[in-house]
C-alpha positions as CSV (number, residue, x, y, z in Angstrom):
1,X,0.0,0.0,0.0
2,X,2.7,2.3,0.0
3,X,2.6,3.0,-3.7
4,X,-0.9,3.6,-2.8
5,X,-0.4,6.1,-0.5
6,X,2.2,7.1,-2.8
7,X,-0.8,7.6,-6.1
8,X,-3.0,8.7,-3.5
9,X,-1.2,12.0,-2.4
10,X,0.1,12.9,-6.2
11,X,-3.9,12.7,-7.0
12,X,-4.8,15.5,-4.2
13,X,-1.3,17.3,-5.3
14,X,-0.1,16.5,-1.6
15,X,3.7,16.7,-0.9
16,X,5.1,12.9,-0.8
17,X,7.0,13.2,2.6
18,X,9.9,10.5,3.4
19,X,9.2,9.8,-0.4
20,X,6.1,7.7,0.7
21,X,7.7,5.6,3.0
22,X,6.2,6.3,6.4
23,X,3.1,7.9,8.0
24,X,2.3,11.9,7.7
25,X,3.0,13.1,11.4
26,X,-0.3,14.4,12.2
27,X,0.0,17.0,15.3
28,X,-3.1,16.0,17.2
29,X,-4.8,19.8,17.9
30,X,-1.0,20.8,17.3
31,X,1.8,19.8,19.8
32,X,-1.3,19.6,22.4
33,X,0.8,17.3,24.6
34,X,3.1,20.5,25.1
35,X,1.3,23.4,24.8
36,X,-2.8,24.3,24.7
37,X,-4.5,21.9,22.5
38,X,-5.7,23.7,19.3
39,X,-3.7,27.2,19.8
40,X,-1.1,28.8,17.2
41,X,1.2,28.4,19.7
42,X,0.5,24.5,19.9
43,X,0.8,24.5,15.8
44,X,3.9,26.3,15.4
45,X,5.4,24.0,17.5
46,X,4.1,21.0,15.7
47,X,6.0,22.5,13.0
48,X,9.1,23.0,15.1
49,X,8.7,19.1,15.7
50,X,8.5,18.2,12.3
51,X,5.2,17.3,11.6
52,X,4.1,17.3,8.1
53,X,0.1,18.2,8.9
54,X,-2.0,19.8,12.1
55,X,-5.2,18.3,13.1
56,X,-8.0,20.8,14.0
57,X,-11.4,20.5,15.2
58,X,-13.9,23.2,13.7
59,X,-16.9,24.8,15.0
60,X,-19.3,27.7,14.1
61,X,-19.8,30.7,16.1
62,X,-23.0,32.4,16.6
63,X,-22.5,34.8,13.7
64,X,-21.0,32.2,11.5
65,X,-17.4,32.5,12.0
66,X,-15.2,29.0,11.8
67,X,-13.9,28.6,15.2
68,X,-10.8,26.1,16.1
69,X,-12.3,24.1,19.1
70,X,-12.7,20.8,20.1
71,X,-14.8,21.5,23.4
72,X,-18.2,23.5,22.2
73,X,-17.8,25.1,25.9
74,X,-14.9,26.9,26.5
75,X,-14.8,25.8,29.6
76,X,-12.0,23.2,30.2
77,X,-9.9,25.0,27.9
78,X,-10.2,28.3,29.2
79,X,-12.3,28.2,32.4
80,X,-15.0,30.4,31.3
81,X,-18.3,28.9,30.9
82,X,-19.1,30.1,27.1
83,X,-21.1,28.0,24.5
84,X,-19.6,28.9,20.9
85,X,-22.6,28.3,18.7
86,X,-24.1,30.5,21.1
87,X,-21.6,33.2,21.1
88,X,-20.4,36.0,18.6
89,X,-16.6,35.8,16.9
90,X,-15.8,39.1,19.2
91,X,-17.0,37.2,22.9
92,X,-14.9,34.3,21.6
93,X,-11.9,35.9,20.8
94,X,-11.8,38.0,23.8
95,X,-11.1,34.9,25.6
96,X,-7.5,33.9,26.8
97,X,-6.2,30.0,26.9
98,X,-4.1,29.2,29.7
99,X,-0.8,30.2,27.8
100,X,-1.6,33.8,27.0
101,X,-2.5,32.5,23.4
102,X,-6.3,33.1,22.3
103,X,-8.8,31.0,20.6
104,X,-8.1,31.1,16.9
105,X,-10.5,31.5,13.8
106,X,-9.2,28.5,10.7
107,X,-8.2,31.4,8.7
108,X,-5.5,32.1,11.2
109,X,-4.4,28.4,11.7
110,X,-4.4,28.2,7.6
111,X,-2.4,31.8,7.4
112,X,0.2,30.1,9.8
113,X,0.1,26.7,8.2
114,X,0.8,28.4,4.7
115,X,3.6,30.5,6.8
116,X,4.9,27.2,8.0
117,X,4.5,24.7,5.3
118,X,1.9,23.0,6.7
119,X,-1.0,20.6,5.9
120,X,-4.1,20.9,7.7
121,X,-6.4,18.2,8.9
122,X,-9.2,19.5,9.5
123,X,-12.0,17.6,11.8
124,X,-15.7,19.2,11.6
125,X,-17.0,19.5,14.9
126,X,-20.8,21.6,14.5
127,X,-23.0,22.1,11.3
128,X,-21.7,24.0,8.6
129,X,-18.3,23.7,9.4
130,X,-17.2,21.5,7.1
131,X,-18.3,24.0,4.6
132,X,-16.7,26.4,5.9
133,X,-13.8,24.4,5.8
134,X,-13.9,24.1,2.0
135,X,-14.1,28.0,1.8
136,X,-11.8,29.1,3.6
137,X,-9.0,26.8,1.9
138,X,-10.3,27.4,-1.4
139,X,-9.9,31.2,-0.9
140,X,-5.9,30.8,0.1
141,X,-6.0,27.7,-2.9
142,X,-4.7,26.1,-0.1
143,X,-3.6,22.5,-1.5
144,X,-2.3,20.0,1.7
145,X,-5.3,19.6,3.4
146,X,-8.2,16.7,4.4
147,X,-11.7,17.6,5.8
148,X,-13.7,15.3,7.9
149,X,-16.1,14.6,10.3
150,X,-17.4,11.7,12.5
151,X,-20.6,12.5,10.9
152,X,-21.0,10.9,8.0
153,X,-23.8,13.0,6.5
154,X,-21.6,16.2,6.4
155,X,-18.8,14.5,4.8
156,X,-21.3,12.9,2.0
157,X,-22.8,16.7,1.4
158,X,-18.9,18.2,0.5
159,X,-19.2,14.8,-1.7
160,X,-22.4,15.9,-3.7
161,X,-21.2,19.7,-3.7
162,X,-18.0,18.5,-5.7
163,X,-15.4,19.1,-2.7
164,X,-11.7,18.6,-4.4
165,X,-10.5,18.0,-0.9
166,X,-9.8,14.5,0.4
167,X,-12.5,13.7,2.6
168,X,-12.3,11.6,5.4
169,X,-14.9,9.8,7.5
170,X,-13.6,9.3,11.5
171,X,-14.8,5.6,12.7
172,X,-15.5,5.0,15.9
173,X,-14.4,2.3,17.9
174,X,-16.8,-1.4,17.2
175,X,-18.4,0.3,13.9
176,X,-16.7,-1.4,10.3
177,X,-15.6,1.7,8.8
178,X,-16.7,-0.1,5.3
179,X,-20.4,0.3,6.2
180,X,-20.2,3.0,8.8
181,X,-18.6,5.4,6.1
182,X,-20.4,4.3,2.9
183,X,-22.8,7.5,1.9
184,X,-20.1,9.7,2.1
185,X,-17.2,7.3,-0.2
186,X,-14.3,8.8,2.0
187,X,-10.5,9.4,0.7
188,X,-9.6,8.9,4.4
189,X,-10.4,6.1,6.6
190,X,-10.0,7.5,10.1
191,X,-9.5,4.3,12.3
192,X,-10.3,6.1,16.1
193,X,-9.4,2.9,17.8
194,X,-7.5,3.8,20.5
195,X,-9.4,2.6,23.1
196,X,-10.9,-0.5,21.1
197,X,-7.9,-3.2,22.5
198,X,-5.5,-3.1,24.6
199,X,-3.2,-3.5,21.4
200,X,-4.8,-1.5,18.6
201,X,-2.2,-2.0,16.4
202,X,-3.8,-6.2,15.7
203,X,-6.1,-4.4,14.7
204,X,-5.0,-3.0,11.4
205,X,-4.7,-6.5,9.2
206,X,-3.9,-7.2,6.2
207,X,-7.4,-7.9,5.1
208,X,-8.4,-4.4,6.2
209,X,-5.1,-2.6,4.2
210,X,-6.3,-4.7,1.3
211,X,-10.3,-3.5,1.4
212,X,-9.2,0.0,1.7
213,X,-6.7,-0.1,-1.4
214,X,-9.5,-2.0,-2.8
215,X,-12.0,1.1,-2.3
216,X,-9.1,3.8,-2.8
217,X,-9.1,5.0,1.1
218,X,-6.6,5.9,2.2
219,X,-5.7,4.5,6.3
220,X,-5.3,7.4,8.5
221,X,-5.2,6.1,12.3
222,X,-6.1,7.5,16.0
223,X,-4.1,9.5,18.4
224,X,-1.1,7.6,19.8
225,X,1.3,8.8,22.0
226,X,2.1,5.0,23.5
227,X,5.9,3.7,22.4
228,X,4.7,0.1,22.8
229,X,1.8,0.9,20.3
230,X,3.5,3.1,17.8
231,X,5.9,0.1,17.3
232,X,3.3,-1.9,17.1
233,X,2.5,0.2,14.2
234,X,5.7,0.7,12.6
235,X,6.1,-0.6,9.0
236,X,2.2,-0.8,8.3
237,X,1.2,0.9,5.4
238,X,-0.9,3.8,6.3
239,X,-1.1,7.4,5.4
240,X,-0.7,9.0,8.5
241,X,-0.7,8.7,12.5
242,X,-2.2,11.4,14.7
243,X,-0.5,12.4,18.0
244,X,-0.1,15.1,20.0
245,X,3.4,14.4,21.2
246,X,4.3,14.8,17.7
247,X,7.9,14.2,18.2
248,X,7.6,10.7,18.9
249,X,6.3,9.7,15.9
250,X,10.1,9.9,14.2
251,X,12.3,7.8,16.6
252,X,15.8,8.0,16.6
253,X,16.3,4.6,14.9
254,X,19.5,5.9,12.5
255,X,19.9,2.6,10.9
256,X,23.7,2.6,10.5
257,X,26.8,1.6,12.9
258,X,28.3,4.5,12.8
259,X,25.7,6.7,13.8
260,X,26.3,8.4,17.1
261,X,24.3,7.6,20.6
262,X,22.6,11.0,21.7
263,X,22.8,12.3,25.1
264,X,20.3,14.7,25.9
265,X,21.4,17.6,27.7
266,X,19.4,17.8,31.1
267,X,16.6,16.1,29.0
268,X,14.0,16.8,26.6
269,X,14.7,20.2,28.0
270,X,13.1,21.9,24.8
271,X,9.7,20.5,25.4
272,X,9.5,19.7,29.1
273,X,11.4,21.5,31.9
274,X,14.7,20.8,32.8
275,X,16.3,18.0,34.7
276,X,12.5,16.6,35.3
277,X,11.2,13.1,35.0
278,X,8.9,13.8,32.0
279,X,12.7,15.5,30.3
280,X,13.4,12.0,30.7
281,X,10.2,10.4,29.7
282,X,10.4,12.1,26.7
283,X,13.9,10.8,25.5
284,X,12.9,7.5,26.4
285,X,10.0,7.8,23.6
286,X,12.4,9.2,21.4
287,X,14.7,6.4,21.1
288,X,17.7,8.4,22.4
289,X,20.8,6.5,24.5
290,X,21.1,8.9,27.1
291,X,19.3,11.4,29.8
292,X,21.7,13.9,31.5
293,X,20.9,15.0,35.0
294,X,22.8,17.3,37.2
295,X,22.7,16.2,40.8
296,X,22.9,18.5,43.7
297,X,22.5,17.9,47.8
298,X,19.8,19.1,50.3
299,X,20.1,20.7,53.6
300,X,19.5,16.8,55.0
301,X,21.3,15.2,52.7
302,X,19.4,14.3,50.1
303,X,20.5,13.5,46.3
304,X,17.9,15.7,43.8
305,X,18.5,16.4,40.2
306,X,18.4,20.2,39.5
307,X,21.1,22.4,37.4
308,X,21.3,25.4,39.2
309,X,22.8,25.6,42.7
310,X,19.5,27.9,43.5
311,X,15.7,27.3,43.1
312,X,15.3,30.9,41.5
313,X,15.5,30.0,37.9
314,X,13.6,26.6,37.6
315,X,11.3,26.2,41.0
316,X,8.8,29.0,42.1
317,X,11.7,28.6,45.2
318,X,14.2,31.0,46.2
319,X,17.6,30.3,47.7
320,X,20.2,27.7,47.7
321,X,19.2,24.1,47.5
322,X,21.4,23.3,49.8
323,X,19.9,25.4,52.4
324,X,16.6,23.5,51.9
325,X,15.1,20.2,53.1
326,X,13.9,17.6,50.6
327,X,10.3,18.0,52.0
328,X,10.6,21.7,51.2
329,X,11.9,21.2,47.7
330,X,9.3,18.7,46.8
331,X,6.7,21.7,47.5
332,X,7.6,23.7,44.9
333,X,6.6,23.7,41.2
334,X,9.1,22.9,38.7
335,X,7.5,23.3,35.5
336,X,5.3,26.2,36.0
337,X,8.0,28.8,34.3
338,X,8.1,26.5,31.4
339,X,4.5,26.3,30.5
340,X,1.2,26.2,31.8
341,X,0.9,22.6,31.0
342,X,3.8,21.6,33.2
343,X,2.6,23.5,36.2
344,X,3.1,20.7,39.3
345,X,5.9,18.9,38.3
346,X,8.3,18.6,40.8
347,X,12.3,18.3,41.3
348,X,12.9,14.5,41.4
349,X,15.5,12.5,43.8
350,X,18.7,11.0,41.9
351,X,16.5,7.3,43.0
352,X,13.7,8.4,41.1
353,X,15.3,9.4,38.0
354,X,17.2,6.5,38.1
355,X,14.0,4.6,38.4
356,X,12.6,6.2,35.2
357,X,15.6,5.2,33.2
358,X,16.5,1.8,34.1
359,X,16.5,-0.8,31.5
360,X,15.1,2.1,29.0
361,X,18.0,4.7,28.9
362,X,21.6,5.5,29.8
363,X,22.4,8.3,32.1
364,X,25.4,11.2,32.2
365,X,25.4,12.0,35.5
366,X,27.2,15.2,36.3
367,X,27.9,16.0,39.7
368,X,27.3,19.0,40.9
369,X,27.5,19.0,44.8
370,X,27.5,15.7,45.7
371,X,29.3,12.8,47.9
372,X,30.2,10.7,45.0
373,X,30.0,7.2,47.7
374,X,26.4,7.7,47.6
375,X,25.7,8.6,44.0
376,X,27.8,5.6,43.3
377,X,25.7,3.8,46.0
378,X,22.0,4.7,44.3
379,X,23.5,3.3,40.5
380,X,25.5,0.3,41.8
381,X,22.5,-1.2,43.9
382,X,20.2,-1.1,40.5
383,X,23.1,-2.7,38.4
384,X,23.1,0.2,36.0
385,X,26.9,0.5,36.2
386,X,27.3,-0.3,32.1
387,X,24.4,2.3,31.6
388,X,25.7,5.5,33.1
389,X,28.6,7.5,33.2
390,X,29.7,10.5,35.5
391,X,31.8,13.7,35.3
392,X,32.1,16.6,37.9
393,X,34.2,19.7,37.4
394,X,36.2,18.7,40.4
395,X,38.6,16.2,39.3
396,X,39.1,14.8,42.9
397,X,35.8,13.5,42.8
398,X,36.0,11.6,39.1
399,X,39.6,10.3,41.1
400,X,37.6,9.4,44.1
401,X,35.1,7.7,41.9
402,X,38.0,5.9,39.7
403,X,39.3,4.5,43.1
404,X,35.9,3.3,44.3
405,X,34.6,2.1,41.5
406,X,37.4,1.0,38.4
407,X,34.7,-0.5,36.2
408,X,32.7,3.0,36.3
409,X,33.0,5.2,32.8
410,X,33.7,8.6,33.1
411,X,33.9,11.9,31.1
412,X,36.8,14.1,31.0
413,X,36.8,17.3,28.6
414,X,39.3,18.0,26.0
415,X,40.3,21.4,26.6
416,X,41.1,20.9,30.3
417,X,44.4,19.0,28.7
418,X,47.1,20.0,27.2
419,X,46.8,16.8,24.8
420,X,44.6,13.8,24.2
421,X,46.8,11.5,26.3
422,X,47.2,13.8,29.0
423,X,43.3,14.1,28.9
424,X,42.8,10.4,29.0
425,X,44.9,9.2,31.6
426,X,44.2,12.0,34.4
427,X,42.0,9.8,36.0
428,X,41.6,6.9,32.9
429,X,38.7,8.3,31.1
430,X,36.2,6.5,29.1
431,X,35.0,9.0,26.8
432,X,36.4,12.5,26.3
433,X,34.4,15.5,24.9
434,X,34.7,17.8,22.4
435,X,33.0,21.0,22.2
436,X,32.2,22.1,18.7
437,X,33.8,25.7,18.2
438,X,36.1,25.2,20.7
439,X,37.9,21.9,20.3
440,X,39.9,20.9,17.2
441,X,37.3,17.4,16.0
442,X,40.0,16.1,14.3
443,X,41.3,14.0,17.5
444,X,38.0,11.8,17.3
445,X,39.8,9.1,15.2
446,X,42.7,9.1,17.5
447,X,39.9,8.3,20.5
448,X,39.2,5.3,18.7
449,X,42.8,4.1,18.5
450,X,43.0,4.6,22.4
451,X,40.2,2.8,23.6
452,X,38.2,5.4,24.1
453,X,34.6,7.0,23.3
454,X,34.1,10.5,21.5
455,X,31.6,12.7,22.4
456,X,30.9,16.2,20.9
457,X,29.2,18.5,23.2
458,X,26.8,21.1,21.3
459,X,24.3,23.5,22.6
460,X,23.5,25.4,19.2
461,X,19.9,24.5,17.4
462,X,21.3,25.6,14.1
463,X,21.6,22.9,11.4
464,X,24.2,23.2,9.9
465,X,26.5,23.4,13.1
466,X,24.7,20.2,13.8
467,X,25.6,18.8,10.2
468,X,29.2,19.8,11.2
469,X,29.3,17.6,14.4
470,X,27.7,14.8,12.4
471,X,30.3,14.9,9.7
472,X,32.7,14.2,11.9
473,X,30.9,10.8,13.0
474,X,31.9,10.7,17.1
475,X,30.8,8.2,19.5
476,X,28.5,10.2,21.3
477,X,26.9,13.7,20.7
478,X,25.5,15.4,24.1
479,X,22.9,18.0,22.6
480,X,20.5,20.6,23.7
481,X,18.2,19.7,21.0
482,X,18.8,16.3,20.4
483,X,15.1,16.5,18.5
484,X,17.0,18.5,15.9
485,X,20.3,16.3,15.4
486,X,17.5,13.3,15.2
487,X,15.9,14.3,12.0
488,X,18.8,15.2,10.4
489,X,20.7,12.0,11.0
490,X,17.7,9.2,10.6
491,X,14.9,11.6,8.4
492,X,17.6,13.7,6.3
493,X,15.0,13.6,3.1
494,X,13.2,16.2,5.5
495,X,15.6,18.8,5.7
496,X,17.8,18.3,2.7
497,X,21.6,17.5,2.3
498,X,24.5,18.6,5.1
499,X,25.6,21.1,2.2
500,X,22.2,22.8,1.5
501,X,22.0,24.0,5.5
502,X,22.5,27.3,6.0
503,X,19.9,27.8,8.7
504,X,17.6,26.0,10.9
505,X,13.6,25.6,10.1
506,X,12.8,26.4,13.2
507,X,12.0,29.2,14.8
């Protein structure tokens, strides 16, 4: 069914992305798992993840303007108890979602999505909003976009009109989407089956693949967000996967030997705060090797992960985390400052982090103010020695570690060292680090004549510094936006050739 899919988007004049070869990313009400479901702010990140189209839900306003909202009370979203088909564009607007954004009309979703380069999946949520839909995209001759509904009859009306969109027909879970979708002869089969099995994926045969090519449908599928699922789903032949964690949908599986493990600096710290256990959670998902986490004291003695030797900057806390109790600290919001979404989420233990990553990802630990006996002590009694390795700026603590623990791998940094030996055997390094516009690269072939592991260290989100520490091919690249360096290395068809880079497509 891939060449299907293939036909299928050349007949709507759809862009082929991945030449074909895997599902459309389909942000789910935008990045809603990161920012406010259905906002710009949620859809310009979407596109900042990479994903190929934005799903929408549509409703009309009392005065017949085509409002992006899946709720038809404004309440959950916004906390104000307003009925849109009962209120004018003007009340609407006036109202502010939890981010400081504001509910949007289509034609400013389908300005942005033209903007951003963008397709738009468009599901109609009230009468006459699936006509609207038409309009409005027919006025920008807007071409990457579906319309559909869960009710049939709307979808089957666009049909009679003459609609040159794709139309898709949502099934719900127990209906045959054969039957269920018939009056309207959909374009899209949208499988909601999430909650039908336990494993949804079984769900999508062969028989069912075959029936749909058979009718010309193409297979779009519910919102996922669930690793075990989406690998479920990996290699079937459908057109596209919604999810609102839109990132997750293009795992870091690079497909070669050479290609580097990422460490990601103090997490997913792009999308989720900082040194958090959803940071983590996120890399997990992603497919990445490793988490790094900065690990700090507490006025009684307690191991926490948090950057900063202060609360100011990533906790609604003030003063020195070492002049605070654990029980104090796990009071305080740590994801609050990052985005209304992550308001709650609270500084975890080095145990608990561990926890998260065990048997799922390696961990950098870097010390920050810590006794190194009982950092050792919370890695050594999971058995994650072969899954982490440690640095700390003061070298009598990696020399402390050396002596406690010889089969431990630790980091040293290049320019501390007057050469690569020197830098090696300070304290018998595992892996030494590069950072890129600092360091000379060219030692990275010499690490692998020693013994030893490469890592590049890189905090800049421009692509073609990121092509640059690819080309050199290290071990190990410790990134601040390891998202980036992932679709560059396994999903280069997306962004073009090393040489083409001159600047990143994100904002």
């Amino acid at each position: 069914m891939t060449q299907f899919n293939r036909q299928w988007m050349t007949k709507f004049g759809w862009p082929i992305a991945g030449t074909g070869k895997r599902p459309l990313t389909i942000a789910h009400r935008g990045a809603s798992g990161h920012r406010t479901e259905n906002s710009l702010t949620a859809f310009a990140l979407a596109s900042d993840l990479f994903a190929e189209m934005w799903e929408l839900d549509l409703r009309m306003s009392a005065d017949g303007v085509a409002v992006v909202s899946h709720d038809e009370n404004l309440a959950r979203a916004t906390g104000r108890d307003l009925r849109i088909s009962e209120a004018t564009w003007s009340e609407i607007c006036s109202v502010e979602l939890p981010d400081g954004q504001f509910v949007p009309r289509l034609e400013d979703v389908a300005d942005l999505a033209v903007e951003r380069g963008a397709g738009l999946y468009i599901e109609a949520k009230s009468e006459g909003s699936a006509s609207a839909a038409w309009q409005v995209l027919e006025v920008r001759k807007f071409t990457f976009a579906a319309i559909g509904s869960f009710n049939v009859g709307w979808i089957a009306a666009l049909r009679r009109e003459g609609c040159p969109y794709p139309l898709s027909v949502l099934v719900p879970s127990g209906a045959d989407p054969f039957s269920y979708g018939a009056e309207a002869r959909p374009d899209i089969l949208h499988l909601c089956w999430r909650d039908a099995s336990s494993e949804p994926h079984k769900l999508i045969t062969e028989d069912l693949v075959s029936r749909c090519e058979r009718v010309g449908a193409a297979i779009v599928l519910w919102h996922e967000d669930r690793r075990a699922v989406l690998d479920g789903l990996d290699g079937l032949p459908v057109l596209g996967i919604c999810s609102g964690r839109p990132e997750i949908l293009k795992p870091y599986r690079p497909g070669i030997d050479k290609a580097p493990g990422i460490v990601c600096h103090r997490g997913a710290n792009f999308l989720a705060p900082e040194n958090t256990r959803e940071a983590a959670r996120l890399c997990i998902d992603q497919c990445f090797q490793f988490v790094e986490i900065d690990v700090r004291t507490t006025a009684d003695g307690e191991l926490v992960v948090i950057h900063d030797a202060t609360l100011n900057r990533t906790t609604n806390g003030i003063g020195p985390v070492s002049s605070h109790t654990l029980a104090e600290i796990r009071n305080l919001d740590a994801g609050g400052w990052k985005a209304p979404c992550h308001a709650g989420f609270r500084v975890p233990t080095l145990s608990e982090m561990l926890d998260v990553a065990q048997d799922r990802i390696g961990v950098y630990v870097e010390i920050k103010d810590a006794d190194p006996e009982a950092v050792l002590g919370e890695v050594v009694k999971r058995g994650m020695m072969e899954a982490v390795f440690f640095w700390c700026w003061k070298k009598e603590v990696l020399r402390d570690i050396r002596s406690q623990a010889p089969d431990a791998r630790l980091m040293v940094p290049r320019r501390e060292h007057s050469s690569l030996a020197a830098a090696i055997s300070d304290y018998s390094a595992n892996i030494v680090e590069f950072e890129l516009g600092r360091d000379s690269l060219s030692e990275i072939t010499a690490c692998r004549e020693l013994g030893v592991q490469s890592m590049v260290f890189c905090l800049s989100n421009d692509l073609a510094d990121l092509a640059k520490v690819l080309a050199v091919s290290p071990d190990l690249v410790n990134l601040d936006r390891p998202d980036l360096f992932k679709i560059l290395q396994a999903y280069p068809d997306i962004v073009g050739s090393p040489q083409e880079l001159e600047s990143p497509r994100v904002a």
